[in-house]
N, C-alpha and C positions, 0 to 999 in steps of 0.2 A: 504537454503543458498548453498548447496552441487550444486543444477542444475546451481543455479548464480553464480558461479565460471566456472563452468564443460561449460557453455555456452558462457564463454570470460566477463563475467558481465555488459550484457547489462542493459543500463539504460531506462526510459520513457524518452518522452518528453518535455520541460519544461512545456508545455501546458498540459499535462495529469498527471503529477505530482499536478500541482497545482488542477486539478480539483480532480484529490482524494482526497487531504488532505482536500479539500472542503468537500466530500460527509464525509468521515472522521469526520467532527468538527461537523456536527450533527448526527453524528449515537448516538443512544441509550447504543451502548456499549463502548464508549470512556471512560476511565481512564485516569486522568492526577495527577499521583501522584507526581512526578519530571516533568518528560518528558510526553505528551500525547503517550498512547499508549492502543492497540485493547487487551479490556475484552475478547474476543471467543479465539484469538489464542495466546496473551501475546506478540504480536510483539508490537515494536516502532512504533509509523507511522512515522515519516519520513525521518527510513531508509527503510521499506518495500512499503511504496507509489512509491519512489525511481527504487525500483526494478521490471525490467521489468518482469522477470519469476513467479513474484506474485500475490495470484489471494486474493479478499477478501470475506473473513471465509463465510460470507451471502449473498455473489454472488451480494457485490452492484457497485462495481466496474466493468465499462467495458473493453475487451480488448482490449490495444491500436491497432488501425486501424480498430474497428470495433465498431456498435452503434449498 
């Protein structure tokens, strides 16, 4: 959270947003106990899909701008 401040808090794209929360809703580690949220690192997802400075725990997500 410290860099996504420190960096002006940039956001994804609406288009890279949504495809996280895609790859997201079938990982193996998703909890949804209230709110769905990442078993590895106990973040929310969709305020850390959200955020662009964020990478995910098991490297499934790619960087935006890059495949």
């Amino acid at each position: 959270m410290t860099e996504f401040v420190k960096q002006g808090a940039p956001v994804v794209s609406p288009e890279e947003y949504k495809e996280r929360l895609e790859i997201c809703s079938g990982c193996e580690y998703k909890e949804e106990i209230r709110l769905p949220k990442c078993g590895k690192c106990g973040c929310y997802l969709a305020i850390k899909a959200r955020m662009k400075t964020t990478n995910c725990p098991i490297n499934k997500w790619k960087t935006e701008g890059k495949k």
